[in-house]
C-alpha positions in Angstrom: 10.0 -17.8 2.6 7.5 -16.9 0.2 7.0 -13.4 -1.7 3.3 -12.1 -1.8 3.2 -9.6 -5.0 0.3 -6.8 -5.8 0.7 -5.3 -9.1 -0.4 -2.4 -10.9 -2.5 -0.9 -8.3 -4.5 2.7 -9.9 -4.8 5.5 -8.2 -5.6 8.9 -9.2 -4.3 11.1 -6.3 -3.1 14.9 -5.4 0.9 14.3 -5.0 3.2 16.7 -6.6 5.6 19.8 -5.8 3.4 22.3 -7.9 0.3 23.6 -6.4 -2.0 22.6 -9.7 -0.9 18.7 -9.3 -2.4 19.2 -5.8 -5.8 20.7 -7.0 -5.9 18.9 -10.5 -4.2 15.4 -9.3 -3.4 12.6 -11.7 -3.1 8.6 -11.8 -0.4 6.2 -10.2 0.6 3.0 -10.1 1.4 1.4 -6.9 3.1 -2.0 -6.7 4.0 -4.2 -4.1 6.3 -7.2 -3.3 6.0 -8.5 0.6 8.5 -10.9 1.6 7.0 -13.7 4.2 6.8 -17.2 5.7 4.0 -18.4 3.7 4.6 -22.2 4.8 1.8 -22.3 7.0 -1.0 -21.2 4.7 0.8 -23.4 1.7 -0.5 -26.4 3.8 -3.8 -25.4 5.7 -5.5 -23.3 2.5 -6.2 -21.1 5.3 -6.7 -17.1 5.2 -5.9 -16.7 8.6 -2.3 -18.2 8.5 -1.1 -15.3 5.3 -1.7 -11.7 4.7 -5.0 -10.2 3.3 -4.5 -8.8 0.4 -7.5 -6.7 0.4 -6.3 -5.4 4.1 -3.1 -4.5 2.3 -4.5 -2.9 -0.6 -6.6 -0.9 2.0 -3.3 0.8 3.8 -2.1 1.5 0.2 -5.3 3.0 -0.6 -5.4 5.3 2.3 -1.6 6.2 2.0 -2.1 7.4 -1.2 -5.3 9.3 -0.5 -3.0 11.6 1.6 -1.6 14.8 -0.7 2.2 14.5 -0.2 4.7 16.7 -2.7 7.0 13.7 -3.0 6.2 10.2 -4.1 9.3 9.2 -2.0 7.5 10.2 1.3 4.4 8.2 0.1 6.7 4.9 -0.4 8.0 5.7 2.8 4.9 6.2 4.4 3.2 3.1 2.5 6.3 0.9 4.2 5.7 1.8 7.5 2.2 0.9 7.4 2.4 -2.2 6.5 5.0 -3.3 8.4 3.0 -1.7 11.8 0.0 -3.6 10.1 1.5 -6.6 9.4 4.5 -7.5 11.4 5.3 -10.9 10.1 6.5 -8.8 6.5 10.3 -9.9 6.5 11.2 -7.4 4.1 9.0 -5.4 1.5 9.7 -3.6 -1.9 7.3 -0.7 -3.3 7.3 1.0 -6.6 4.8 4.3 -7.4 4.7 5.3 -10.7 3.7 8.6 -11.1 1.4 8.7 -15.2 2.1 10.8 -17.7 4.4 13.6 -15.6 3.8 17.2 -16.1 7.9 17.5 -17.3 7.6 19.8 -20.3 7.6 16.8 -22.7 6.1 13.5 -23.5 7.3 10.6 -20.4 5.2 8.2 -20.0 5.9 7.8 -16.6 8.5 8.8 -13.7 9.1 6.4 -10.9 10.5 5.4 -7.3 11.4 2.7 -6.0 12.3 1.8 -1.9 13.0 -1.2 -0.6 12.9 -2.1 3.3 
């Protein structure tokens, strides 16, 4: 079993409960760790026998370009994307990290964190 990981992916997107983070949007941080038998491509060198990343940074990309109020549904939504996309994912964990939170004070960043 091998562990495929995509860190630190930007985003500025339009998630949030209050209507001006929907309009004005802000920047995330998506990131990734896929869960897979890699034991194929570890011998052939092969793209064909793992996962594209850039496939998989494509369903993150559109996930996130849909405005959702909670970055809990856009986890969830990320998940089951790439697990319709990519069935061979055994398991998968994603973190978004929502920048500099509009919270009434200074936080650098809020976060959440599903694992499936």
């Amino acid at each position: 079993m091998g562990k495929i990981i995509l860190e630190g992916m930007e985003f500025f997107a339009y998630h949030g409960c209050f209507h001006e983070e929907q309009i004005i949007g802000t920047q995330f941080k998506v990131d990734l760790e896929l869960d897979l038998d890699t034991t194929k491509a570890e011998t052939s060198d092969h793209l064909q026998d793992t996962i594209n990343y850039m496939e998989v940074y494509g369903q993150v990309r559109h996930e996130m370009e849909q405005k959702s109020q909670l970055i809990e549904h856009v986890a969830r939504r990320i998940i089951d994307a790439l697990k319709t996309a990519f069935p061979e994912i055994a398991s998968l964990q994603v973190k978004i990290s929502k920048i500099n939170p509009s919270l009434g004070g200074k936080v650098k960043q809020v976060a959440c964190v599903l694992t499936d």
